[in-house]
N, C-alpha and C positions, 0 to 999 in steps of 0.2 A: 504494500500500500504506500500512495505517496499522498503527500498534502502539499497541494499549490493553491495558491491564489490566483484571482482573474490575470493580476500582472503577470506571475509566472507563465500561464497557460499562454498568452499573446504571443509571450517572445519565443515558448518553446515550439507552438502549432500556429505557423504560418499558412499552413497547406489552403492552395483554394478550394478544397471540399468540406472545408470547416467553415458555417456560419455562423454567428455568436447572436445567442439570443438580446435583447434590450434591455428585458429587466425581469426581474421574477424576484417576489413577492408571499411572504408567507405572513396568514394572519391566525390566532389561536384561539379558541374557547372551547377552555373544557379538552375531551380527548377529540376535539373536531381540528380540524387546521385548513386552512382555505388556502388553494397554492395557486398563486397567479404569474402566469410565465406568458412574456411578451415575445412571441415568435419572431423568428426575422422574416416566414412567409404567412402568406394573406389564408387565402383559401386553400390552400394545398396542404395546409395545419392541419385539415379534419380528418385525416391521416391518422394524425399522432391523437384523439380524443377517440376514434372508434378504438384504436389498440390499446388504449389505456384503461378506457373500458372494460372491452373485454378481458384483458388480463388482470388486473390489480383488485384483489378480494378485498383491498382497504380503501379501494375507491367508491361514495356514495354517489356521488353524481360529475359529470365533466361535459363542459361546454367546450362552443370557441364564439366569440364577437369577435370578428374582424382576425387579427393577428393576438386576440390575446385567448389563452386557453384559461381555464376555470375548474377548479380539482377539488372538489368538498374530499376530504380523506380522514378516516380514523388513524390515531396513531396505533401502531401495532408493528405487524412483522409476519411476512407470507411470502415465501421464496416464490418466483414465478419458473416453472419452466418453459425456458425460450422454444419456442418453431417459429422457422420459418414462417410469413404469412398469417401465418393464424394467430399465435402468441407471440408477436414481436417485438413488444417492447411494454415496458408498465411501470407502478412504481414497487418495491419492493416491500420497506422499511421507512415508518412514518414514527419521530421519536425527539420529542420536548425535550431537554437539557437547560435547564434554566434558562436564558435569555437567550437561544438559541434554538433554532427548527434544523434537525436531519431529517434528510428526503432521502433515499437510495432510491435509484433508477437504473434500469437495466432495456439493455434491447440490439437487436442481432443489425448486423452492418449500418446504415445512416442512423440508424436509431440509437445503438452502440455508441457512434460520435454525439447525436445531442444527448445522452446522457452524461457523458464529462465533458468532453472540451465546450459543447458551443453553450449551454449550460453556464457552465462555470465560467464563462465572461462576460457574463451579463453583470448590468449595474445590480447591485443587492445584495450581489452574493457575497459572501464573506471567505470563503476557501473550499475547496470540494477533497474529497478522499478519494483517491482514482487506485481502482482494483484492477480492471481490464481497459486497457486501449481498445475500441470499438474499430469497426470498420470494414469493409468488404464480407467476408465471412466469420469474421470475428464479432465476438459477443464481445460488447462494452458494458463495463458496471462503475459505477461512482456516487458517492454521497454530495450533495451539495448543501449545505450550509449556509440559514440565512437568518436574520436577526428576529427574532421573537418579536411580532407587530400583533395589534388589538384593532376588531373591526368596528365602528361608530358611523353609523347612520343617521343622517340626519332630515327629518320631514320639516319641511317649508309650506307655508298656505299665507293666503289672505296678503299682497303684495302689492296690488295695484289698486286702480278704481276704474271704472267704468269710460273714463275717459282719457286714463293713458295710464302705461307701465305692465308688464309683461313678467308673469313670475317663475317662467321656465328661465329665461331668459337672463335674470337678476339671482338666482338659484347657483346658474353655473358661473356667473363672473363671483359670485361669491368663493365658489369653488377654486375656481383661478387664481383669485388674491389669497386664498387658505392656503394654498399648494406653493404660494411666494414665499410664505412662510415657515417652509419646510414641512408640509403636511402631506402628503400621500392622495391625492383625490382619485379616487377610482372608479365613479361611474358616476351618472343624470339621469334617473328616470321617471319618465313622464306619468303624471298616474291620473285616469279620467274617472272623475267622482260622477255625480247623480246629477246629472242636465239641465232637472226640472226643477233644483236646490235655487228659491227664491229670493238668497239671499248671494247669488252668482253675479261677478263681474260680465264672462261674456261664455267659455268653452269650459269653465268650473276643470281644472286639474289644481294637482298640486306635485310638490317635485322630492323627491328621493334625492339625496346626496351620501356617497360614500366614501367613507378613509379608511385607510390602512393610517395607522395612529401606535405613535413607539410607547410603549406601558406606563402609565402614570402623566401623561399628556393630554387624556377626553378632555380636561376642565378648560385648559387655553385652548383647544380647540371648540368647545362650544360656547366660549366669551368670542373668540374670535368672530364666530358666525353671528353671535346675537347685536355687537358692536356693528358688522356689518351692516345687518337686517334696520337695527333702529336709526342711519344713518343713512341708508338708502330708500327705503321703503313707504311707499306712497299711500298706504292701507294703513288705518288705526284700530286694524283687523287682526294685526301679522301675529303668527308664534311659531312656535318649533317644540319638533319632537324630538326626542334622543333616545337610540337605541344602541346600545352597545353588545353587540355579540352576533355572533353569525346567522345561527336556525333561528326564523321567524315562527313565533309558538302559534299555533292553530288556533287560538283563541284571537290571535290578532288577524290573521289571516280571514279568519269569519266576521268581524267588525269592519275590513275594508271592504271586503264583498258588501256588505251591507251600506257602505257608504257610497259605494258604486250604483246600487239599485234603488235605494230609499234617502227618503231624507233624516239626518241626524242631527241629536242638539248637542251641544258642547258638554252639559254634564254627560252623555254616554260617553264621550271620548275621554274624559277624566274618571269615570269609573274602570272604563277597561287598561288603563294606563295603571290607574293603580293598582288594579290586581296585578300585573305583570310587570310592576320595578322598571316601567317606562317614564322618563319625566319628559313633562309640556309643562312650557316657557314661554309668558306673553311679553312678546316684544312690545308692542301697541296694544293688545287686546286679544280676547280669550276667543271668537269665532275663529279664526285660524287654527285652534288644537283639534278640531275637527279633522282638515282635511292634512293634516300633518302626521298626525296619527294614521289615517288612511294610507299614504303614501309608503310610511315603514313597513306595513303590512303586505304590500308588494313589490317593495324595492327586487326581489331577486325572481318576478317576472312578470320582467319588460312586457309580452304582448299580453297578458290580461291586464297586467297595469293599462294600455293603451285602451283596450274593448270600453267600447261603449253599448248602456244597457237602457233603452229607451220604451 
């Protein structure tokens, strides 16, 4: 076994069949770990998410948007046996070590290289343990190592007014100035509430904001946002919800649904918050915890978030 860093890997694996991924991403709660690797290709990625899939008995679920893949994985440890084709590549060993995430990855020739070299030069990573050199007919295996991050979501509502101001829109420049600040923004999503809610600016969403957030940091990032919010925001409506951790509990998930279909009053949204250790923040005013609270509930999918129920 050897231990390199990204620098080491650069200067040792110049070869033009080595890609290097952008960034990868590891975030923690509980035995869950959420692994976010910024591909260096587009669509050609879904490759590597059916085989990852199908191989890795620690993997719960795996995406791809665009070039980034998306790996809900339990920590544990399931050796994979490689084939060709069928079993090509997965993750092996998912395993916390205090301020630190080991991933072991494993997979037979191009799979074999992005599990150590192109991996291991991505921004995030901290150093990989390289077992096997991958490549051609050669199995590669390596641990990659990345810094212990905490997931915090954030619901946004009540933003504008009816004649000017856009709250997707002020959502994500929020997100943009967060992320100047050294925060991790990792995803916008749009969420379409109840149509026929009387008390709607014009198309009634509200927006989902996500960070990867290094432990002990949620509190300046959620001043950060609400400084924001009370300094841009044109609503004496606005608030925010904060949800820290990954799995969305099915109790909240049936309360967006609900806000998607029917109309809701603000103490529903402060009751089901309380039961589930979610806080709502009025920036200007308490109608916003409504559709903020909605928003967390289906931050992690995009197309029902978007469905409208008329």
């Amino acid at each position: 076994m050897e231990i390199l860093r990204p620098s080491d890997l650069k200067e040792r694996f110049r070869d033009p069949w080595i890609s290097p991924y952008t960034k990868v991403l590891t975030m923690v709660d509980g035995d869950l770990v959420e692994i976010l690797e910024y591909h260096p290709c587009i669509s050609g990625s879904e490759w590597m998410i059916y085989q990852y899939s199908r191989s890795s008995k620690l993997i719960e679920r795996a995406r791809r948007d665009g070039n980034r893949h998306t790996y809900l994985a339990h920590t544990g440890k399931v050796p994979i046996e490689l084939r060709a084709s069928l079993n090509a590549a997965g993750i092996e060993e998912v395993a916390v070590e205090g301020d630190e995430v080991r991933v072991v990855h494993a997979g037979l020739a191009g799979a074999g290289v992005g599990a150590a070299m192109c991996r291991g030069m991505a921004e995030g990573v901290k150093r990989i343990e390289l077992y096997e050199v991958g490549g051609g007919s050669k199995p590669g295996r390596a641990a990659v190592i990345t810094p212990r991050l905490e997931k915090v979501v954030l619901g946004i509502d009540d933003t504008d007014t009816p004649e000017s101001g856009a709250t997707w829109t002020l959502a994500n420049n929020m997100g943009m100035e967060i992320s100047r600040r050294g925060f991790e923004y990792i995803d916008h999503v749009t969420v379409q509430l109840y149509p026929h809610n009387p008390h709607k600016t014009q198309n009634c969403v509200s927006v989902a904001l996500a960070f990867a957030v290094q432990p002990g940091k949620s509190t300046e990032l959620v001043d950060l946002a609400a400084d924001f919010l009370e300094e841009n925001t044109l609503s004496d409506k606005t608030s925010i919800a904060v949800f820290r951790g990954i799995k969305v509990p099915e109790e909240l998930k049936e309360y967006s649904m609900m806000a998607k279909k029917s109309f809701m009053e603000v103490e529903d949204a402060e009751e089901v918050a309380e039961s589930l250790g979610i806080d709502l923040i009025e920036v200007t005013g308490s109608q916003g915890k409504i559709g903020a609270l909605a928003a967390i509930g289906l931050y992690d999918d995009p197309e029902e978030a978007a469905r409208v129920y008329y």
